[in-house]
Biopython code that builds the backbone (N, CA, C, O; Angstrom):
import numpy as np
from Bio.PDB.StructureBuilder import StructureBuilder

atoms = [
    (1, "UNK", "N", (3.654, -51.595, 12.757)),
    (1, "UNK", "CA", (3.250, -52.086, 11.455)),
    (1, "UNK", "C", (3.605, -51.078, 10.365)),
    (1, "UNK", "O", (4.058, -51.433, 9.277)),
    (2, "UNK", "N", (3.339, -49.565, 10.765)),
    (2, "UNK", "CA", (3.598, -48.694, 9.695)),
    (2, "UNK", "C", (5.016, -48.818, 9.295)),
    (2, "UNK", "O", (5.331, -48.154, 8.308)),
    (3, "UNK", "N", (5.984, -49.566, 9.885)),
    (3, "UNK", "CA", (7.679, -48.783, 10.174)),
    (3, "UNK", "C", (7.693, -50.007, 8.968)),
    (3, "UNK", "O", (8.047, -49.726, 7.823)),
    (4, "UNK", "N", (7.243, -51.484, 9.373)),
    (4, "UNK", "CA", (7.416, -52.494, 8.366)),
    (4, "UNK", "C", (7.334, -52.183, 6.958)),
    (4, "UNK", "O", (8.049, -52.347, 5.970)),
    (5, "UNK", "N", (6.414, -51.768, 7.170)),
    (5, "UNK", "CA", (5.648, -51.175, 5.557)),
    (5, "UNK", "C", (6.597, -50.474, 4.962)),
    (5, "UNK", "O", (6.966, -50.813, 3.838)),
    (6, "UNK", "N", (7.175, -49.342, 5.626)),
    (6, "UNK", "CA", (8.033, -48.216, 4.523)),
    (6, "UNK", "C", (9.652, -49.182, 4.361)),
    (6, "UNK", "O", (10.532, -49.191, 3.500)),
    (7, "UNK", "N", (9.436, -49.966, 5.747)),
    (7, "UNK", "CA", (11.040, -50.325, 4.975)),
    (7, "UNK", "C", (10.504, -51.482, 3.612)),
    (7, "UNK", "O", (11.215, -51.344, 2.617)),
    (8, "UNK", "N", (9.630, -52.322, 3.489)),
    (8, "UNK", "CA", (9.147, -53.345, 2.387)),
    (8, "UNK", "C", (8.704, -52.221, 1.362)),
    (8, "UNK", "O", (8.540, -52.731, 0.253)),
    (9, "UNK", "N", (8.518, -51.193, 1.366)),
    (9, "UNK", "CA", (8.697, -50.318, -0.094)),
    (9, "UNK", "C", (9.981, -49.613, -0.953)),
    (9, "UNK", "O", (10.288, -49.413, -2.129)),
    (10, "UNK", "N", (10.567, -49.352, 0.497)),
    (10, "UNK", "CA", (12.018, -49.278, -0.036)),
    (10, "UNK", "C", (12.722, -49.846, -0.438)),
    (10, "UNK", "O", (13.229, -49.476, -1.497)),
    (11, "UNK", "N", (13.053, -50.802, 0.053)),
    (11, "UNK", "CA", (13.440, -52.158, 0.021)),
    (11, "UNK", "C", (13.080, -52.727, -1.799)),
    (11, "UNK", "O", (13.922, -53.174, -2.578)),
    (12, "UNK", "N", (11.953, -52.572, -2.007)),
    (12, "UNK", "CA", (10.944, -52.516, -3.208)),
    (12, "UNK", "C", (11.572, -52.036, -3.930)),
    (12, "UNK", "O", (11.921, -52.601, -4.967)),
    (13, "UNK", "N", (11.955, -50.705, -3.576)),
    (13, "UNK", "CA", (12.405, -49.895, -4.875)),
    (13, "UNK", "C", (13.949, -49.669, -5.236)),
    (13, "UNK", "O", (14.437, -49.275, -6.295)),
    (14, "UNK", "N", (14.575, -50.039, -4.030)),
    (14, "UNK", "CA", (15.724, -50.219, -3.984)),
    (14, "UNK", "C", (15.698, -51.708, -5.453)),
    (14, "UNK", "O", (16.062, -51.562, -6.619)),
    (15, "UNK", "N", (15.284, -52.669, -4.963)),
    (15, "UNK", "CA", (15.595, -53.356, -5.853)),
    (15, "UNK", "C", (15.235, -53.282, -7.086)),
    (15, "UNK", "O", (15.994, -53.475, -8.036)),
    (16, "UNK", "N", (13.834, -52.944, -7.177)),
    (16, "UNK", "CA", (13.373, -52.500, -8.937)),
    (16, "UNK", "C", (14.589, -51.322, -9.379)),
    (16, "UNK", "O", (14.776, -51.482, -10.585)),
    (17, "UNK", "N", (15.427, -50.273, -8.889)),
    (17, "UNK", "CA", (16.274, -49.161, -9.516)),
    (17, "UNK", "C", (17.703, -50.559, -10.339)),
    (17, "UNK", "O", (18.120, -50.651, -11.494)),
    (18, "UNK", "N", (18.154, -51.681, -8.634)),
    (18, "UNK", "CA", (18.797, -52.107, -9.237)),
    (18, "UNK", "C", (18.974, -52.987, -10.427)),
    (18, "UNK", "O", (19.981, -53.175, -11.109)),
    (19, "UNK", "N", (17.377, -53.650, -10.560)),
    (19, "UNK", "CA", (17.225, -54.372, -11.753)),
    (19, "UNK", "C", (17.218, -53.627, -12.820)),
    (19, "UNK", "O", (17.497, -54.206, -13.869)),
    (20, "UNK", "N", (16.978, -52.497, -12.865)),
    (20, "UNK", "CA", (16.784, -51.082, -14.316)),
    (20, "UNK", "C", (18.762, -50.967, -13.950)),
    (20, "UNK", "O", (19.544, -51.239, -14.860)),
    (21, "UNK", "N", (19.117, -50.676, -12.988)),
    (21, "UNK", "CA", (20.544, -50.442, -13.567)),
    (21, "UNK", "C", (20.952, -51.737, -14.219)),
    (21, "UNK", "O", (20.853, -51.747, -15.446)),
    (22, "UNK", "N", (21.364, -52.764, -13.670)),
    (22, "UNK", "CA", (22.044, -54.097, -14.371)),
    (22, "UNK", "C", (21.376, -54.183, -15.561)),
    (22, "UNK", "O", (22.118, -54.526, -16.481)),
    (23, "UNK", "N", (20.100, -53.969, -15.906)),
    (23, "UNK", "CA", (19.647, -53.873, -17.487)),
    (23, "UNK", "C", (20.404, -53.141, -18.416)),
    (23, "UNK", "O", (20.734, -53.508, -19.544)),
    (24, "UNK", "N", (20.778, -51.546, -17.575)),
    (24, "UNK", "CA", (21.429, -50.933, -18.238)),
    (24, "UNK", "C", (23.081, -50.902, -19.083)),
    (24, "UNK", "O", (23.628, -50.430, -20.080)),
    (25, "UNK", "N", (23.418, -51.935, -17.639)),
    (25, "UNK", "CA", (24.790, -52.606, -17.674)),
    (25, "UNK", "C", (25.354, -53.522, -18.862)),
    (25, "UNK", "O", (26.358, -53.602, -19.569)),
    (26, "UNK", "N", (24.343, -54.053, -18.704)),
    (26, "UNK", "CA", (24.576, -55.897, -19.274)),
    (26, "UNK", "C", (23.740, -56.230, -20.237)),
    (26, "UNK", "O", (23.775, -57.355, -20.736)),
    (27, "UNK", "N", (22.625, -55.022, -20.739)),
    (27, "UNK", "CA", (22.174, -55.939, -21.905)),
    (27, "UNK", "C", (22.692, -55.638, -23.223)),
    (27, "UNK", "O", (23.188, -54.523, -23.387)),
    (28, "UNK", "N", (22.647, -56.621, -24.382)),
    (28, "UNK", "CA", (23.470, -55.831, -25.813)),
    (28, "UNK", "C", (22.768, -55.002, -26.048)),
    (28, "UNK", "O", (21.542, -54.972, -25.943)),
    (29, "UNK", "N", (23.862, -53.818, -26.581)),
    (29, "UNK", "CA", (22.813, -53.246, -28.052)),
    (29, "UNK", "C", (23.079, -51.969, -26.944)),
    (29, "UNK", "O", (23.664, -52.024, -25.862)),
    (30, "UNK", "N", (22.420, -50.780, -27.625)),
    (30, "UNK", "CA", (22.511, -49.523, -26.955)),
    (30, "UNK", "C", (20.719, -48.625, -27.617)),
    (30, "UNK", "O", (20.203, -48.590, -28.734)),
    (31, "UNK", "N", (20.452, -48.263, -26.772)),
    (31, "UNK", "CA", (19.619, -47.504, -26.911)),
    (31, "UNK", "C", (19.138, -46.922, -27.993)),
    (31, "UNK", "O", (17.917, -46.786, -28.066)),
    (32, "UNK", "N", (19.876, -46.510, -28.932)),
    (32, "UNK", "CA", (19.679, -45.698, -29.966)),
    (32, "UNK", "C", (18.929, -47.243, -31.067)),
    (32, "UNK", "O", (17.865, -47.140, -31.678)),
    (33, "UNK", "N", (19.929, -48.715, -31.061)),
    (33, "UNK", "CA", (19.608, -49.411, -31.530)),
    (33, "UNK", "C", (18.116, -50.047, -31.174)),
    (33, "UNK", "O", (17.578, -50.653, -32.100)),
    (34, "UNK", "N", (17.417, -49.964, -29.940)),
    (34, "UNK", "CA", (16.197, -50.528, -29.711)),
    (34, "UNK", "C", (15.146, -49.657, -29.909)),
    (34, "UNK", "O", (14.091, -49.928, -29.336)),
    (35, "UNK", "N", (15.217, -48.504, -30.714)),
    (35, "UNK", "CA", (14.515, -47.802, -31.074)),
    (35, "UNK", "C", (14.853, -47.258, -32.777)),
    (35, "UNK", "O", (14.284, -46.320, -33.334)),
    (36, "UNK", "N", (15.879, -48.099, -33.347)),
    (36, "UNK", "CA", (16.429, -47.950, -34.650)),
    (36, "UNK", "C", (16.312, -46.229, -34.648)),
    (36, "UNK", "O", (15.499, -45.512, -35.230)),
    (37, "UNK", "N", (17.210, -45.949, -33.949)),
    (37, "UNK", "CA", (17.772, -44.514, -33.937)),
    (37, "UNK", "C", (18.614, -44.114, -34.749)),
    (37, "UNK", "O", (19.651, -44.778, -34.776)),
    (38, "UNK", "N", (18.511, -42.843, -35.761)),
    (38, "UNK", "CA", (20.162, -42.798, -37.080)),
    (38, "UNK", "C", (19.857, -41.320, -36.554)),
    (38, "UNK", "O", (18.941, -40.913, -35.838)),
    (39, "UNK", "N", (20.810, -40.727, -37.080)),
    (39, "UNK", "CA", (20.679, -39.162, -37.394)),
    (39, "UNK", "C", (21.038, -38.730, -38.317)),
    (39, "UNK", "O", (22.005, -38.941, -39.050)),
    (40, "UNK", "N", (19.851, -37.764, -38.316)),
    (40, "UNK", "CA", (19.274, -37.040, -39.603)),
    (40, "UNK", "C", (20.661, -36.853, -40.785)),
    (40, "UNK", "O", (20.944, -37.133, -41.950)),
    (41, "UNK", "N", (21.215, -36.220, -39.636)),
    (41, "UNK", "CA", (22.681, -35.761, -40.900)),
    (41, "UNK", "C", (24.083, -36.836, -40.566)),
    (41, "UNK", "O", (24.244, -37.612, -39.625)),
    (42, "UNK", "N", (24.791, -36.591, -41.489)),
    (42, "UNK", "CA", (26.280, -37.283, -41.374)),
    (42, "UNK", "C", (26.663, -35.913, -40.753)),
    (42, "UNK", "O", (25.966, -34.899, -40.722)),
    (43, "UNK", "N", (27.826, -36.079, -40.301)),
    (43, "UNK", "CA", (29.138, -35.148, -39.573)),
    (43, "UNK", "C", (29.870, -34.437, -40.613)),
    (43, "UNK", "O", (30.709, -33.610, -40.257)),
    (44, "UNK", "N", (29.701, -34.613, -41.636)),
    (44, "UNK", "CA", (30.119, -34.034, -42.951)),
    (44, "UNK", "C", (29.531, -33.135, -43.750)),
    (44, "UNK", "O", (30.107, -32.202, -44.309)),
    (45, "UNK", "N", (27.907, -33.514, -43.842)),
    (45, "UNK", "CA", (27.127, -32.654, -43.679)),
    (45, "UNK", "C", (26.877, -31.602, -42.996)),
    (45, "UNK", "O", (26.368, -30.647, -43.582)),
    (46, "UNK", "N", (27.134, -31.529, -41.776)),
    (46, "UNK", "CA", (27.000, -30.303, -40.556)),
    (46, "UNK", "C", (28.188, -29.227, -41.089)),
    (46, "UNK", "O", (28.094, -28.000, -41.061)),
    (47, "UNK", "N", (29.265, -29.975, -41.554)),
    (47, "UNK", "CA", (30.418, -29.131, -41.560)),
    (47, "UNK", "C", (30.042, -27.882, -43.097)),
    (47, "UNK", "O", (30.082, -26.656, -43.203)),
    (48, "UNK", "N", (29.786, -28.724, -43.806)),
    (48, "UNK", "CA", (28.919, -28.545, -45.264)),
    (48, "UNK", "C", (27.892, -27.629, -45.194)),
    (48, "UNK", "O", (27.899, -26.674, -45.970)),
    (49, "UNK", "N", (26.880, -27.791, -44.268)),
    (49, "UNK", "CA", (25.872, -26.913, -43.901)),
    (49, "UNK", "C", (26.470, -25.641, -43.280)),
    (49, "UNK", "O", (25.751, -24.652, -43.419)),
    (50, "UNK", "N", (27.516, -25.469, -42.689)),
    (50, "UNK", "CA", (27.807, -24.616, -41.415)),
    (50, "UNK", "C", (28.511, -23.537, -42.469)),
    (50, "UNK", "O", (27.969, -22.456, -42.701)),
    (51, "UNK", "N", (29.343, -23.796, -42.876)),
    (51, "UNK", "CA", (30.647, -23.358, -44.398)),
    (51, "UNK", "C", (29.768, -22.577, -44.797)),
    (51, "UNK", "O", (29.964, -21.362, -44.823)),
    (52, "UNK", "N", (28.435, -23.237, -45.250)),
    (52, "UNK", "CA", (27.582, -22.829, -46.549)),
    (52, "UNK", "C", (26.750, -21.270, -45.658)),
    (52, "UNK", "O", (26.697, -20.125, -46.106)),
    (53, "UNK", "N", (26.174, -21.807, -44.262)),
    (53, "UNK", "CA", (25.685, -20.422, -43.230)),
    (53, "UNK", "C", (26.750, -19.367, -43.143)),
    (53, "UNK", "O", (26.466, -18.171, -43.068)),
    (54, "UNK", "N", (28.092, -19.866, -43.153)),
    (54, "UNK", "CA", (29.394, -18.601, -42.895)),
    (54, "UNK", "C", (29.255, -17.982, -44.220)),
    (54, "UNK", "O", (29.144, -16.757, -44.170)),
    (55, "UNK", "N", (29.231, -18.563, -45.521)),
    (55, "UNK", "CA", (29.483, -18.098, -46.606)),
    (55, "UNK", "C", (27.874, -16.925, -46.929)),
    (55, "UNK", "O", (27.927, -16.015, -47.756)),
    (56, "UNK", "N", (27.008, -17.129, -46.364)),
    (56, "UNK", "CA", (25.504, -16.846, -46.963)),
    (56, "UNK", "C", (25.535, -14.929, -45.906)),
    (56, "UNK", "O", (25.288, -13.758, -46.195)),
    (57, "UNK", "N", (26.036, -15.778, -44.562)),
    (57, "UNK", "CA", (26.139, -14.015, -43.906)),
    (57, "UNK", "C", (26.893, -13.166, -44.495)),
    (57, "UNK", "O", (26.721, -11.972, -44.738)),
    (58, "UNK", "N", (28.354, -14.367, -44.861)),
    (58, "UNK", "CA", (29.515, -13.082, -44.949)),
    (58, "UNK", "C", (28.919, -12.292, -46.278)),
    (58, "UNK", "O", (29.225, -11.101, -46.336)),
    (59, "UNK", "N", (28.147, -12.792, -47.294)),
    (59, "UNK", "CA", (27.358, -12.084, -48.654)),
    (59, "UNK", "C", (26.880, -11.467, -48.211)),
    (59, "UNK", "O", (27.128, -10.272, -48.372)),
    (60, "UNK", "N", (25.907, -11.888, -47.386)),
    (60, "UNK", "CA", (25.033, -10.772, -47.019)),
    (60, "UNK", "C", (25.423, -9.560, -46.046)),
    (60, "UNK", "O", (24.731, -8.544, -46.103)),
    (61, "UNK", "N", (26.316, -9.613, -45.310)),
    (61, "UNK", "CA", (27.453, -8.762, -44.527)),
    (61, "UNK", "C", (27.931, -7.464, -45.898)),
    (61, "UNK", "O", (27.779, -6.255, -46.068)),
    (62, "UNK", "N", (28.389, -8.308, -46.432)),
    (62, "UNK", "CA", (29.117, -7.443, -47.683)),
    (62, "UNK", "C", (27.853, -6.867, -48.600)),
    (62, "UNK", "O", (28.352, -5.892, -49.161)),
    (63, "UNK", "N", (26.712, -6.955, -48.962)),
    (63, "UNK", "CA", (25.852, -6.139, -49.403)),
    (63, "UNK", "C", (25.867, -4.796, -48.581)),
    (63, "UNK", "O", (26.474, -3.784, -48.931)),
    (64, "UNK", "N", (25.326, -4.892, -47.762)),
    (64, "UNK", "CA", (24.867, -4.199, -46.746)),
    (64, "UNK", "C", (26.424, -3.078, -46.600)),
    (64, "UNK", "O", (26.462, -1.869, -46.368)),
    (65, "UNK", "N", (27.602, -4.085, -46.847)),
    (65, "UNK", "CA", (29.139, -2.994, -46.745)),
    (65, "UNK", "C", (28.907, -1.785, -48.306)),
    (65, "UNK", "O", (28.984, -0.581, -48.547)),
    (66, "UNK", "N", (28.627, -2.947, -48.955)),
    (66, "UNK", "CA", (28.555, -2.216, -50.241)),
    (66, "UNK", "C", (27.395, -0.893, -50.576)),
    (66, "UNK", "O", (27.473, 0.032, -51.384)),
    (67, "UNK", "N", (26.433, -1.219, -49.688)),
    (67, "UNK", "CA", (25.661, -0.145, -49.770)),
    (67, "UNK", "C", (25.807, 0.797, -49.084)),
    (67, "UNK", "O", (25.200, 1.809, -49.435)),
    (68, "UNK", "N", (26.567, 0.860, -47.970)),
    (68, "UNK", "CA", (26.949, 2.078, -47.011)),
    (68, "UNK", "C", (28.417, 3.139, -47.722)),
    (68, "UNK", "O", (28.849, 4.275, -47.525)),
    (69, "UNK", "N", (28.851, 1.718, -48.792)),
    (69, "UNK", "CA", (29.904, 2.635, -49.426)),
    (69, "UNK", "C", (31.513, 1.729, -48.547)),
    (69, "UNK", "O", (32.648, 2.165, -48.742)),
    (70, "UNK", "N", (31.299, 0.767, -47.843)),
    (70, "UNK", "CA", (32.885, 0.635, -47.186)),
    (70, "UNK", "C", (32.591, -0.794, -47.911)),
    (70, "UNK", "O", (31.660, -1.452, -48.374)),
    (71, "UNK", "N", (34.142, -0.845, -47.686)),
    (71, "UNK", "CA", (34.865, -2.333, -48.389)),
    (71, "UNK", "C", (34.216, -3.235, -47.749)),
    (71, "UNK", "O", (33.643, -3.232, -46.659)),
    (72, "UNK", "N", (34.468, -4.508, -49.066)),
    (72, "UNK", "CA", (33.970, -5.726, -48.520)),
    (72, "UNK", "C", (34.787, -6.421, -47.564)),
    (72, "UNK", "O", (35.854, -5.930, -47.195)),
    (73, "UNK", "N", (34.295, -7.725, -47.056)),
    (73, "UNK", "CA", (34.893, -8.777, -46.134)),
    (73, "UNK", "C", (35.642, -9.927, -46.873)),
    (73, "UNK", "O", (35.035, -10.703, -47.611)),
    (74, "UNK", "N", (36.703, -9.991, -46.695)),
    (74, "UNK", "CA", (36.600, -11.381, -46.831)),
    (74, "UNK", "C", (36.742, -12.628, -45.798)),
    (74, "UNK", "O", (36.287, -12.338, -44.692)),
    (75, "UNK", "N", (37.105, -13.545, -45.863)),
    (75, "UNK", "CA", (36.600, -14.730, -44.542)),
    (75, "UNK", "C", (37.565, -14.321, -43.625)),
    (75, "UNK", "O", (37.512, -14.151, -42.407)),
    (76, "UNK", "N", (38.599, -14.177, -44.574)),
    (76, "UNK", "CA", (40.182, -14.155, -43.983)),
    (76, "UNK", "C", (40.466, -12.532, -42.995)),
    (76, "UNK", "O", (41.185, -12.244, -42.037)),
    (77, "UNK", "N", (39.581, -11.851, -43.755)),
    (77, "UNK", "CA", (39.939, -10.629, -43.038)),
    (77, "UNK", "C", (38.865, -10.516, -41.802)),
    (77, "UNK", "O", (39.128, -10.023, -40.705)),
    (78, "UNK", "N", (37.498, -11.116, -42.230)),
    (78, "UNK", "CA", (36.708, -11.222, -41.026)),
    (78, "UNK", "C", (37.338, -12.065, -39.866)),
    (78, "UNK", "O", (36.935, -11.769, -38.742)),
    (79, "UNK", "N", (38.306, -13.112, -39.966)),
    (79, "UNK", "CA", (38.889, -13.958, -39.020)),
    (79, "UNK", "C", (39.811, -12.783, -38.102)),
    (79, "UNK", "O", (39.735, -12.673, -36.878)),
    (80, "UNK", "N", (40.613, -12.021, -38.924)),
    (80, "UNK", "CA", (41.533, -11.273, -38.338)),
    (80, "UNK", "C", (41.038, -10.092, -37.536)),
    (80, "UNK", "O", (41.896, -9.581, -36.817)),
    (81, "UNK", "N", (39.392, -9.352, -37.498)),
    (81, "UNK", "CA", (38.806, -8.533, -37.258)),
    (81, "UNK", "C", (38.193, -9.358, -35.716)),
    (81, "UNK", "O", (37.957, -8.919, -34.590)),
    (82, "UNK", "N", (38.097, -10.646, -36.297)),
    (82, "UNK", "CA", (37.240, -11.337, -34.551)),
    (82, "UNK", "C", (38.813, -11.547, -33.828)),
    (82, "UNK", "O", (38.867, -11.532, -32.598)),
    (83, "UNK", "N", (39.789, -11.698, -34.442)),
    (83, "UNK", "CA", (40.803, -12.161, -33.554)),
    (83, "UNK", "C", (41.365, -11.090, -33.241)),
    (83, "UNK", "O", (41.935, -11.380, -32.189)),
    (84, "UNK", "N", (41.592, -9.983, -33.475)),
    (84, "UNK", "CA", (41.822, -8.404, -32.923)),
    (84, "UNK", "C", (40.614, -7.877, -32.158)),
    (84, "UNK", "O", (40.997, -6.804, -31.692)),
    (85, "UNK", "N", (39.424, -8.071, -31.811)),
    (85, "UNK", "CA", (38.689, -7.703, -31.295)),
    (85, "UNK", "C", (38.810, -8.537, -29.885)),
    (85, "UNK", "O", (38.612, -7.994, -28.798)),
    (86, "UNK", "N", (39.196, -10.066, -30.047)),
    (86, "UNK", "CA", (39.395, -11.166, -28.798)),
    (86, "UNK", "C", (40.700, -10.687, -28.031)),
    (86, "UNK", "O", (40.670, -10.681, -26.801)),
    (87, "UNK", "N", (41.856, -10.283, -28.712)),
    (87, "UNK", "CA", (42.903, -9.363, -28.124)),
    (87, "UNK", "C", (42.535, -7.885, -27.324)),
    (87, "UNK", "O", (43.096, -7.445, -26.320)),
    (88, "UNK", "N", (41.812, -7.489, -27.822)),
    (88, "UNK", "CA", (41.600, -5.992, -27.292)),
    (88, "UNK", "C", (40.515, -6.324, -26.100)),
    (88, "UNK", "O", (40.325, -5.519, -25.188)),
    (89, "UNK", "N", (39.818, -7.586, -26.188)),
    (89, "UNK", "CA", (38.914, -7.956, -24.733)),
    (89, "UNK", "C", (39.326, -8.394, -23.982)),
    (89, "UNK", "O", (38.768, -8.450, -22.886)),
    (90, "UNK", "N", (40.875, -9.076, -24.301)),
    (90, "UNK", "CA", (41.661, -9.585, -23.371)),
    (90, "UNK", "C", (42.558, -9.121, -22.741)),
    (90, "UNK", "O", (43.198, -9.678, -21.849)),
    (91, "UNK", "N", (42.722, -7.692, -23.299)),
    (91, "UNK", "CA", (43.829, -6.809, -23.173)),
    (91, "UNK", "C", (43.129, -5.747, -22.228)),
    (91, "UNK", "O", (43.750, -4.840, -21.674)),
    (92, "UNK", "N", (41.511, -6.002, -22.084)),
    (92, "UNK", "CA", (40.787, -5.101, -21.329)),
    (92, "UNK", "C", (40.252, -4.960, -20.193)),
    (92, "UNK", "O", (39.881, -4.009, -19.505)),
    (93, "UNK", "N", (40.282, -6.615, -20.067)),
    (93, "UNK", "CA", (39.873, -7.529, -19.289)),
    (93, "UNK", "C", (40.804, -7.432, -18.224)),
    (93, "UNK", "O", (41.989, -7.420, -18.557)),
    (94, "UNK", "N", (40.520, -7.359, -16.971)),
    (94, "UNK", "CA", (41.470, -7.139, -15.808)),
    (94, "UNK", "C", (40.720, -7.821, -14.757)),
    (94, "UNK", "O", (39.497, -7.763, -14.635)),
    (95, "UNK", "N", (41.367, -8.345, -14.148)),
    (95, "UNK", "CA", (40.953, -9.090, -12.289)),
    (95, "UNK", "C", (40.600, -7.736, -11.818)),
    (95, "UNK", "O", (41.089, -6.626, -12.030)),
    (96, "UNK", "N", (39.360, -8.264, -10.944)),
    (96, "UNK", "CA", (39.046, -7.415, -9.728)),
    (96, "UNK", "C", (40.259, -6.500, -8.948)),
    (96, "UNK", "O", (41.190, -7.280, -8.745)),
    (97, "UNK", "N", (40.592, -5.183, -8.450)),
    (97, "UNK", "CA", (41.719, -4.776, -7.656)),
    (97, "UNK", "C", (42.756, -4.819, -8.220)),
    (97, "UNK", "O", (43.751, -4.565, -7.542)),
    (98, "UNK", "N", (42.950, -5.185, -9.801)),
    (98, "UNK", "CA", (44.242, -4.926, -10.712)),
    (98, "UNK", "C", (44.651, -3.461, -10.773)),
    (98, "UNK", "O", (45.736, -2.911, -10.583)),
    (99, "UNK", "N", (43.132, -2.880, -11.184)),
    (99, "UNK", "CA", (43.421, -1.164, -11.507)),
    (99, "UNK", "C", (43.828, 0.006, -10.530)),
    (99, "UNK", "O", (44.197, 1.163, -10.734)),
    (100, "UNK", "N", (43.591, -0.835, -9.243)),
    (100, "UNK", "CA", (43.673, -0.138, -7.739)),
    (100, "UNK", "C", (45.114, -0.097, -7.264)),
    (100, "UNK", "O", (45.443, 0.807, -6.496)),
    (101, "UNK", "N", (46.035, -1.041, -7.674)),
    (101, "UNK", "CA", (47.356, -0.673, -7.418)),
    (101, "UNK", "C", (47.857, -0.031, -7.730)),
    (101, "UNK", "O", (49.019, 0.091, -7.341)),
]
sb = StructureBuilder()
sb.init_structure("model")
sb.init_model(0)
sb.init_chain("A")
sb.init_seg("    ")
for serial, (resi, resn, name, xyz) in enumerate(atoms, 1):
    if name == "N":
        sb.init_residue(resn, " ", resi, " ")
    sb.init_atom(name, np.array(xyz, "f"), 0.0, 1.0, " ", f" {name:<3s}", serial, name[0])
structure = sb.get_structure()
């Protein structure tokens, strides 16, 4: 009797997963819509927001230059300072047993 039982629960749940999948399949509309889901920002915005965070450090980067006495940044030269620094990590960077030959 016990063996009946676990297969009529499985069995059970086997089919309740497949009725939640084919729901998932086949009904219109998507999720975000049955809960009138938007987001907060446009994609234009983020880019807008992000510009505006690069622009607010690199100021504040350059105070902080200006008070120690060394030159400022600009975006262009900060780009060239991360991309010479990504060369020299890559240039440093070695496989395991490279240095041993």
């Amino acid at each position: 009797m016990g063996g009946e039982f676990a297969w009529l629960v499985a069995g059970g749940l086997t089919v309740f997963v497949l009725i939640l999948l084919a729901l998932g399949k086949w009904y219109p509309g998507t999720g975000a819509e049955q809960v009138d889901w938007k987001p907060t920002r446009s994609p234009e915005l983020e880019v807008e927001l992000e510009l505006d965070d690069v622009a607010q450090m690199l100021e504040a980067n350059n105070a902080r230059r200006r008070a120690s006495g060394r030159p400022e940044l600009t975006e262009d030269g900060l780009r060239e300072e991360v991309a010479a620094e990504e060369e020299r990590r890559l240039r440093d960077y070695s496989e395991p047993g490279e240095d041993e030959a």
